[in-house]
Structure formats: C-alpha cells, structure tokens
N, C-alpha and C positions, 0 to 999 in steps of 0.2 A: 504494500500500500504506500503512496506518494506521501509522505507528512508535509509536503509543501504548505508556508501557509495562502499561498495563493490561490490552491487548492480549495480553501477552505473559504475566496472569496474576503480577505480580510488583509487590510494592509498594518504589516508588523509596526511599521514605524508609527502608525495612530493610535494602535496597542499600546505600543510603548512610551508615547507622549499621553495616554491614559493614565498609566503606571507615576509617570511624575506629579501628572497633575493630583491624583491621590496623594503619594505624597507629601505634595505643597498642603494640600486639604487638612490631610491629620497629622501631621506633621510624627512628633515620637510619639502618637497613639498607636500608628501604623506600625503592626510587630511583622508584617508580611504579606504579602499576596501575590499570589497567580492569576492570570488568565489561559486556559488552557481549551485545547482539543478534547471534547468529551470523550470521542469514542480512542483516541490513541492515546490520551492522559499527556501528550506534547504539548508543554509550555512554550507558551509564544509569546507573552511578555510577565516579569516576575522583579518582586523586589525580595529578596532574601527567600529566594525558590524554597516551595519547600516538597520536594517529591511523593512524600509519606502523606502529606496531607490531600494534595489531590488524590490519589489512590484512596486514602477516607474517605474523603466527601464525594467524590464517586459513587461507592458504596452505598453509604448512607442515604444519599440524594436516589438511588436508584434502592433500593431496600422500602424507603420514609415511600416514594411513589407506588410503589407495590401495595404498602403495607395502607396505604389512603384507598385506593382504587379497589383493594379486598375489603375493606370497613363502606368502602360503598360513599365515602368521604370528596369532597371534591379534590381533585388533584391539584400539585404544586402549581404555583404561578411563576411570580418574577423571583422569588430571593426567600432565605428562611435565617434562623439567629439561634446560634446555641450558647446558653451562655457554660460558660464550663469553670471549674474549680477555684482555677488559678488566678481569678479578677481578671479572669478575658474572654473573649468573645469568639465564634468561629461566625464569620457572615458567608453564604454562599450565594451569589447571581448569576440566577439561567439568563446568557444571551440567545435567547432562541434552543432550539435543541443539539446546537454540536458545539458550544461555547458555554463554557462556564467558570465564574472569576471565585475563588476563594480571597477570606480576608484574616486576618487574624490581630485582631485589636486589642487593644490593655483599656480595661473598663475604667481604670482612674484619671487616662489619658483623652479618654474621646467620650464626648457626648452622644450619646445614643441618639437623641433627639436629631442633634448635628446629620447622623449617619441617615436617617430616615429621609430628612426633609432634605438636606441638599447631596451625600457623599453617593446611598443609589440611585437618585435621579441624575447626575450627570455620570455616573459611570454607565447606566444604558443608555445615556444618550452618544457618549464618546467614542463606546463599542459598535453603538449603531450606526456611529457615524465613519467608523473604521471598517461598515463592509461596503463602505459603496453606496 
C-alpha cells in the first residue's frame, strides 16, 4: 500500500502548519499530538510523536464505535475526551474517516473550555483546509 500523503488527498505542509498553530494555541499545555492515517497509523504531522498512543486510540476509537452501535447508541461524531489519572487529558479528532489527530494535554495547563470553543474548531477547520 502507497503511504503517500498525497494519496490520502492532504497537503503535509498545512498538516504541519496545523501542528504549530496548536502549539502557538496551548502553548506548555500541549504535552503532544499527532495527526495520522487511520487505516496505516502513519503520522503525517506530530509534535512529540507518540506511536503507542495512536495505536491506542485507534483501538479505543474503533472498540468505543462498536461498543455505541451494539448499545444501539448513536455513533461517534467529530472528537471525544478522556480524562485520565495523571491531570491530563487524551482529546481524539475524526477528520473524516481516514484522519485522525490525537492530543495529549496537562489539565492544569489548558482550559478545557479554551479547547472546546476555539482549539477543535480550528483544528477541523485547518485539517479541512489541508485537503483541498
């Protein structure tokens, strides 16, 4: 299979001025993220890659979809929030069905609020604007 990402309809370098503009947004809230190829788990733009984690949320995201669609639940939309032990956060955003951006946040660093109202409305906007 080709991993090109032009394969995939998606210009790396809007990815990756994605990735800054995040960044810029949360400045040290931002403990990480990817945007990656769902079906190959090939990261295509990243700040402090973290390989283990898209293979999780992969999982999870496809597991959590199963496990809505068997409860007869409506299925996932744009993005979902876990909050985990450590005072951080894991955020996952579907671009569509072959894109999907992990995050990984420090809950004392970012406003949740912040993340809602502005950080995933322009990162779908950014992504979407990264396919053309």
């Amino acid at each position: 299979m080709n991993m090109n990402p032009t394969i995939l309809n998606v210009n790396p370098a809007q990815l990756k001025k994605a990735v800054e503009d995040l960044r810029d947004m949360l400045g040290d809230g931002l403990i990480a993220t990817d945007i990656w190829d769902r079906f190959t788990g090939m990261a295509l733009a990243s700040y402090d890659t973290r390989p283990e984690a898209v293979a999780l949320l992969n999982f999870v995201t496809y597991e959590l979809a199963e496990a809505l669609n068997k409860a007869k639940f409506p299925g996932l939309s744009r993005y979902y929030l876990i909050d985990l032990e450590d005072d951080t956060s894991a955020l996952l955003i579907q671009h569509g069905k072959d894109l999907f951006q992990g995050m990984l946040l420090s809950n004392q660093k970012v406003n949740l609020g912040v993340v809602f109202s502005m950080v995933i409305p322009k990162m779908l906007a950014s992504v979407a604007s990264a396919r053309g």
